[in-house]
C-alpha positions, 0 to 999 in steps of 0.5 A: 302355852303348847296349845296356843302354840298348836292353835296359831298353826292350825289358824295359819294352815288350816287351808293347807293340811299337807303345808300344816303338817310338814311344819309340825312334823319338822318342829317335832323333828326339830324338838327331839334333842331338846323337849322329847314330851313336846316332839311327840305332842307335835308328832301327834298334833300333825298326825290328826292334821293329817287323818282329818285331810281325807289325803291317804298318801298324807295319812300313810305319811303321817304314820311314818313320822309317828314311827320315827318320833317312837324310834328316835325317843326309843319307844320300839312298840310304839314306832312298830306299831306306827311303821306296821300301820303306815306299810299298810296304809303305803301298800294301800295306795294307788302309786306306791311311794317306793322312797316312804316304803322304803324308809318304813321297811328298813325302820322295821327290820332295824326294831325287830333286830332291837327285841332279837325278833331275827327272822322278821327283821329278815324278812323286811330287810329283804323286802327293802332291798327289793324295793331299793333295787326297783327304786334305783332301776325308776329313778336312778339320778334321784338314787344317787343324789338321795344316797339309796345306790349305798343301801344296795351295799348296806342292806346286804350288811345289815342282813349278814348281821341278822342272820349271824344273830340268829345263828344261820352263819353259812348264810351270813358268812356268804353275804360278807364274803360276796361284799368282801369281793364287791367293795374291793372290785369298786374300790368301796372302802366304806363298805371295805371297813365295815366288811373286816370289822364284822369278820373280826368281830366273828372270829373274836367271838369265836375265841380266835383272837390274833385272827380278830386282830389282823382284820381290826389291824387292816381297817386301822392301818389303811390311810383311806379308812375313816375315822368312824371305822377306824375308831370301830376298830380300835375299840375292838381291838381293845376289846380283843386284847381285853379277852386275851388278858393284855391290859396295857395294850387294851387300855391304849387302844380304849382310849384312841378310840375315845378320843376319836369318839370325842370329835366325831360326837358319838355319844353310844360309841362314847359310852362303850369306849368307857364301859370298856376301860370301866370293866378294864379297872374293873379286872385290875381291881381299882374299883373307884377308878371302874365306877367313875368310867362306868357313871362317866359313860352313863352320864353320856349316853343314859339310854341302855335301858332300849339297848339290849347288848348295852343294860350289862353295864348295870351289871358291872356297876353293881358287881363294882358297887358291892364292896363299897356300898351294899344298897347301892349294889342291889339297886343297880341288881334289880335293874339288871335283873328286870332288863335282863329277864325281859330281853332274854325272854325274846331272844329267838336262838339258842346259845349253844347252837349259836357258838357251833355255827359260828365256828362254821362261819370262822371256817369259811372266812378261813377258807376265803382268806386262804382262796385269796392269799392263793391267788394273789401267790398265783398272780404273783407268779405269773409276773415274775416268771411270765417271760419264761411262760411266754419262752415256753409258749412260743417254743411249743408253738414253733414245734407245733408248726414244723411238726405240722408241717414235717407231717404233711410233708410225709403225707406228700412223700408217702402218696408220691411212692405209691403212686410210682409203686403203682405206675412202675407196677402198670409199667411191668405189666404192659411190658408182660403183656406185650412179651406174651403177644410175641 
């Protein structure tokens, strides 16, 4: 059925190799929900459609839609492959597409990121910054409308987080700091929210957890915040009160952020809300109650084997398992042995390392924090007592004057005496001259 299917398109569009593709292309796009097998026929269907046009603008095009059908079906070799080839075959052309090349970077800084490659997915986040940036300068109405003036904010972030992940946190520390002050100048909420919640998520990591709360407590208790980034943080908050053995108080943030997760149909976000209230149960001791949270969040969201910090639900489900059914238990071990041992294995720092430089970066967020809380006690200042400032000002100002103006007055006086000195000296000599002549 698919191949008659195939054949009615090239049929209908043999004329047309550009028209012909985009069909295939959106049907693939179309069919990734549903019939993945079948997204990926036509993803490949519509790249042959493509290589036979002899159009090198279409054959780099064709590239990136296998790319994105690899990446969407979490095959990160296959996508890498694909989107290396098409940034080849781009840097190729005659007029760069700067829209394509920028898509195509931005796929391959987010799977070197999956495989904790941190330095390349550096190095392409930078290249589509620069490439987003010449974009914007080109065609800035089409920026706005396509939404590419967000990425000159969002790329930054995303570079602050590889370069946390690699352990470079001064660098990463830096770039959070230079958004913090951004978002707020232009009244970014968006990039506000997202900007707290990664310094929560550094001090959280680096044991300081009433800190963590109060930046997790700033996103949620903003009216402006969205329901994505408040569910963010309430999901972090639990995790935070989790860390610090406050149960309860975990439980209850866990489920208003799966509540919101719920209605925003968030899937992964979903799963991590009930991995959490799992390990939750898990540390009460209510085994039956851990697993169901753990199989519940699976049968939401079954794909954590392409989920590097997400296959450690595996083992929880086991370490759950082992009182209740052993076979069970060393099933679910070999499976987290096997992801653990292959991730592990590119993992490209060192955790010691990392826990060092992330104190560093706790450090200069601190620093930063207090530089504020100081300017702001400075700002403050200056309202409240800015009449006496100005008293001030204007007293030392009029003694300045009549200190001025005293001081040339006794010029004036001082050059008057000695000019009469002098005359009355001419005078007495005239007078002793004369009296000599007599």
């Amino acid at each position: 059925m698919m191949a008659a299917f195939l054949l009615s398109y090239t049929s209908i569009f043999s004329q047309n190799p550009q028209r012909e593709y985009r069909s295939l292309i959106d049907s693939s796009y179309s069919a990734l929900k549903s019939d993945k097998e079948y997204a990926i026929d036509l993803a490949s269907k519509a790249h042959q459609v493509a290589e036979s046009s002899g159009d090198d603008h279409l054959e780099a095009l064709a590239f990136t839609g296998l790319g994105y059908v690899s990446y969407k079906v979490r095959d990160y070799e296959a996508a890498y492959i694909n989107y290396s080839e098409a940034l080849r075959r781009i840097e190729d052309l005659d007029s760069v597409d700067l829209h394509l090349k920028l898509a195509t970077l931005q796929h391959l800084g987010m799977i070197n990121s999956k495989f904790n490659n941190h330095d390349q997915s550096i190095e392409y986040r930078k290249q589509s910054l620069e490439v987003a940036k010449e974009y914007v300068a080109k065609y800035p109405e089409i920026a706005t409308e396509k939404k590419i003036l967000r990425l000159l904010r969002d790329i930054p972030y995303f570079l602050a987080s590889e370069y946390e992940k690699k352990g470079a946190h001064q660098t990463a520390g830096k770039l959070l700091v230079e958004l913090w002050e951004e978002a707020e100048d232009k009244s970014d909420i968006r990039t506000y929210a997202r900007v707290l919640n990664k310094l929560g998520l550094i001090k959280k990591g680096n044991g300081e957890f009433n800190e963590a709360a109060e930046y997790f407590g700033l996103v949620v208790s903003s009216s402006e915040t969205s329901e994505l980034h408040k569910a963010i943080a309430y999901n972090n908050l639990a995790e935070t009160y989790m860390k610090q053995g406050e149960l309860e108080r975990s439980e209850r943030y866990y489920l208003l952020a799966l509540s919101m997760w719920d209605n925003l149909d968030k899937p992964r976000h979903t799963f991590e809300a009930y991995m959490g209230l799992g390990e939750l149960e898990y540390r009460k001791n209510n085994m039956g109650a851990s697993i169901a949270h753990f199989e519940k969040g699976l049968s939401i969201f079954n794909k954590v084997e392409g989920e590097p910090e997400l296959y450690e639900v595996y083992n929880w489900l086991q370490l759950a398992y082992m009182g209740i059914d052993v076979n069970k238990a060393k099933s679910l071990n070999e499976e987290f042995k096997k992801l653990n041992n292959f991730y592990v294995k590119n993992q490209t720092f060192q955790r010691e390392e990392e826990a060092q430089r992330r104190e560093a970066l706790s450090a200069l967020i601190d620093k930063e924090k207090q530089r504020r809380v100081d300017a702001l006690n400075r700002e403050q200042f200056i309202k409240e007592f800015w009449p006496v400032f100005l008293g001030v000002a204007l007293l030392v100002l009029f003694s300045a004057i009549l200190g001025i103006r005293y001081y040339v007055a006794l010029r004036a006086n001082r050059a008057l005496s000695q000019s009469q000195l002098k005359l009355e000296r001419a005078k007495e000599i005239l007078k002793s001259a004369d009296t000599d002549l007599d």
